[in-house]
C-alpha positions, 0 to 999 in steps of 0.5 A: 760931248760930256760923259754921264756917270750912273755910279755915284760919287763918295767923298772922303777926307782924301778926295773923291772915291768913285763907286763900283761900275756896274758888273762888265762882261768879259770876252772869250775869243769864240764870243769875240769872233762872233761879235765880229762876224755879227758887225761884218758878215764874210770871211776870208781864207785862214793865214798858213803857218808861215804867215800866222807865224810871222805875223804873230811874231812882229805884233806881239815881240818886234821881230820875224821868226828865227828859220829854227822857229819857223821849222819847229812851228811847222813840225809841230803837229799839235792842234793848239800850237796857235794859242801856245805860240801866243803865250809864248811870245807874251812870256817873252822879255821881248814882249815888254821891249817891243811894246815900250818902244811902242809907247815910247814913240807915242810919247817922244813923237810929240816931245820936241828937245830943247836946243842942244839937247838929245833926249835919250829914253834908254831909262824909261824903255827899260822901266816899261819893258819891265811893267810889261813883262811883269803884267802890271795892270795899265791902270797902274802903269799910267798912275805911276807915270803921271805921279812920279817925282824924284831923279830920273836915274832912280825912277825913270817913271818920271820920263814924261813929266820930266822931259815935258819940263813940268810945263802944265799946258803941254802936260794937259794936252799930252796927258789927254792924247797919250792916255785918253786919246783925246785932243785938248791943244786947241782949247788952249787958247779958245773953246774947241771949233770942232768938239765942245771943251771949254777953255776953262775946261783945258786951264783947269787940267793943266792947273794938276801940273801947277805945282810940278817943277821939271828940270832936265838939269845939264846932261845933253840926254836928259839923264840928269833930269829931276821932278819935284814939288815947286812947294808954291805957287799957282797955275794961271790961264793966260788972258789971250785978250790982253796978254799984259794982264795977269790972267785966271788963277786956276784951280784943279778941276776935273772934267767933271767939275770937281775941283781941288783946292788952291794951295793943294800940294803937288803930289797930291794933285797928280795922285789924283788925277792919276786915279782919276784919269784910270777909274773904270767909270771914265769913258775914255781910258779903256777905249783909248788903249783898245783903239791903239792896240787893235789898230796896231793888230788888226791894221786899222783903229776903230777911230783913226788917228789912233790918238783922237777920240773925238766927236767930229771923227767917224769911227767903225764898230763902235758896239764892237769898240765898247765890248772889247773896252767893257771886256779890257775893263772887266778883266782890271786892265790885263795888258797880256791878256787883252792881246792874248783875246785879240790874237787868239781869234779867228779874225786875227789869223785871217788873210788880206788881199794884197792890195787891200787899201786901209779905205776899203778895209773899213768895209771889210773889218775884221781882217788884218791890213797890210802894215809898214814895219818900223824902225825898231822892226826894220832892224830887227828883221835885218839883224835876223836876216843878215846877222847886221851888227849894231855898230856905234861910232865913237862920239865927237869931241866938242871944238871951237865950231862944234861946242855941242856934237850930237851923240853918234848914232848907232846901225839901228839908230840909223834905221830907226831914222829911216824907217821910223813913223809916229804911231798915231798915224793911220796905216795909208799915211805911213809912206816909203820913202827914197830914203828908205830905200837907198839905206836897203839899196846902198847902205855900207853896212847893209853891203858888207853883209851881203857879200859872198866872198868867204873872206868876208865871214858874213852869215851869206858867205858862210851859207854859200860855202857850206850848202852846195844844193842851189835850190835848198840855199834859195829856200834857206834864203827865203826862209832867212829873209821871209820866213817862209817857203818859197813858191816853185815860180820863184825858185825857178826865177832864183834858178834862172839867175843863177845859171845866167850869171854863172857864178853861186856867191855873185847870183846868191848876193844878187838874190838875198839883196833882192829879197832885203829890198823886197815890199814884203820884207818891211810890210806885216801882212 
């Protein structure tokens, strides 16, 4: 597949200008909502407060409701609520935070540290979160990601080209699936067997990062990590056939077959492939964006794996998949605004059945599926359910044995472990495992606050002490946990178990570890 171009090419002393695309339509969430229903008839049953509630706050901020969020949602009466808990949440500097863990994971998923190295994306999290909250346009975003130079410490932008070593064939294909979603690796070596890039194709991208010299410099962590022009010097496509001759010298070359000259400095490479790469006018980087957040909202991409766009995968929806990325487009790459489309439809506040596989979700679309939460989710619903401490042991010191000990890892490091996934799976891929569930089981932690004894000074025994009414402790609990009402069954099984084991601090600790290693305590439904 080739893309074709309606909108013409200028050139300019700087390079290549592309011109305006044809005027695009943006979308209102009743316009959407009837794109929907239009693709997939069927309806199903609006989300309760309480589960809307939960939902909204795991998608768009990484994190279940407070029970005071929970109480002041359900007292207010207002019939907009919805939209404005929405913008809300978007307002929130924990937007930014959770969405660049997302990308992050996205991109370290993919980037294997060198020997005793430990990369550590602390830096870059921080400078995304904040493009995020500042509503930076994704266009904008990605160019300064492909076009940073400098030290790490002061421009963490430089994260992704500095951490990939400046290696051009990684970059090429990196650059390809984290922003175009688009798999390239395999034209590395051959034309692709699946899909129709060429080889030269593949070289004459990775040709943008020839010039492009990073270092991660000596800190395990990464933190000492520069990008800068190498000031000679040109990229090369391996001759697979005969690997002791020296291979094609490449030149830059787009897609499209427009090509820089040799000798082109580094920086002006990646400027222009960065602009390049965002034009509105190239297919498949308004798609690629689109097709990862509505996977993450609504359960399930357009194209799955998320980060494969390709011909040989069959996607769904794909005139529903055009608007929203027409739309994305339209509205010049409004990050804030595309989820506040998405999560302000009907479609986004419906129910699934539990038990909806993501197979079968493909033919009732339109309805969010079950999703495992992540490590970062994990944690903060523990925090949030038993006030869990982010604890870091103190570093080991280098010995004779052990030159180079790893970095201590923190609680939540532990939990990001445990449950943590590459985010470019498909849903049904993402499994529980054993350990997962011993950590919610058996973790010392974990234990220490689900304890009951008043001696302890956990937020349990704190509840058990001061609340004497069994049955309002067993709401509070599911609302601690759950964020939400417990049904009269449970109650009465809560109740049962109380009167059974005779004594409140054991039975209530035999209740919130029930409810912690619950499905439902780690899923988004």
């Amino acid at each position: 597949m080739r893309w074709m171009f309606s909108i013409g090419l200028i050139t300019s002393a700087c390079g290549w200008v592309w011109a305006d695309p044809p005027a695009l339509k943006k979308l209102n969430p009743k316009q959407l909502d009837a794109l929907i229903a239009k693709s997939l008839p069927g309806d199903s049953a609006p989300l309760s407060d309480e589960f809307f509630l939960r939902r909204a706050h795991l998608d768009l901020i990484g994190r279940p409701p407070t029970p005071d969020e929970v109480k002041a949602f359900a007292d207010d009466k207002a019939t907009d609520k919805r939209l404005r808990l929405v913008d809300s949440l978007l307002a929130s500097k924990e937007f930014g935070q959770h969405w660049a863990n997302y990308w992050t994971d996205t991109i370290s998923y993919k980037v294997p540290p060198p020997e005793l190295t430990f990369l550590n994306y602390t830096r870059f999290k921080a400078w995304l979160a904040d493009k995020f909250n500042q509503n930076v346009a994704w266009d904008k975003i990605t160019q300064e990601i492909l076009s940073a130079s400098g030290d790490i410490k002061k421009n963490p932008a430089v994260t992704f080209i500095g951490y990939h070593q400046g290696r051009p064939a990684k970059l090429a294909a990196e650059t390809a699936r984290v922003f175009l979603s688009l798999q390239l690796q395999c034209a590395e070596c051959h034309d692709h067997k699946f899909d129709s890039w060429t080889r030269e194709e593949f070289h004459g991208l990775a040709a943008f990062f020839g010039r492009v010299s990073g270092k991660l410099g000596k800190a395990q962590d990464g933190s000492s990590t520069e990008v800068k022009d190498l000031g000679k010097g040109e990229y090369v496509m391996p001759n697979v056939r005969d690997p002791k001759k020296k291979g094609q010298t490449m030149a830059p070359v787009l897609f499209t077959g427009q090509k820089l000259d040799l000798d082109t400095p580094d920086q002006v490479r990646r400027d222009h492939l960065a602009k390049w790469l965002t034009l509105p006018s190239n297919p498949y980087f308004a798609k690629a964006f689109v097709n990862r957040v509505w996977a993450r909202l609504m359960g399930r991409g357009f194209y799955e794996p998320v980060d494969n766009l390709a011909d040989y995968v069959e996607p769904v929806l794909t005139d529903l998949h055009k608007d929203l990325a027409d739309h994305f487009i339209a509205s010049n790459f409004d990050i804030k605004g595309f989820y506040r489309l998405l999560a302000s439809t009907e479609a986004y506040q419906r129910s699934t059945p539990v038990g909806t596989t993501m197979a079968k979700q493909a033919s009732s679309y339109g309805k969010t599926a079950h999703l495992k939460l992540n490590g970062d989710e994990v944690f903060k619903s523990l925090t949030g359910a038993l006030g869990l401490p982010n604890v870091t042991p103190k570093a080991t010191k280098p010995t004779d044995a052990i030159r180079f000990p790893p970095p201590p890892k923190s609680t939540r490091d532990i939990v990001a472990d445990k449950f943590g996934y590459d985010p470019n799976s498909c849903g049904e891929e993402v499994s529980r495992t054993l350990g997962q569930a011993m950590l919610l089981m058996n973790n010392e932690q974990v234990q220490k606050q689900i304890n009951a004894d008043p001696a302890s000074g956990t937020r349990l025994a704190k509840m058990v002490q001061q609340e004497k009414n069994d049955r309002v402790l067993v709401v509070r609990l599911f609302y601690q946990v759950l964020s939400r009402q417990p049904t009269e069954q449970e109650i009465g099984i809560a109740l049962e178990h109380l009167g059974t084991v005779g004594q409140r601090g054991p039975a209530f600790e035999d209740l919130l570890w029930s409810l912690i290693n619950s499905a439902e305590f780690t899923s988004k439904r």
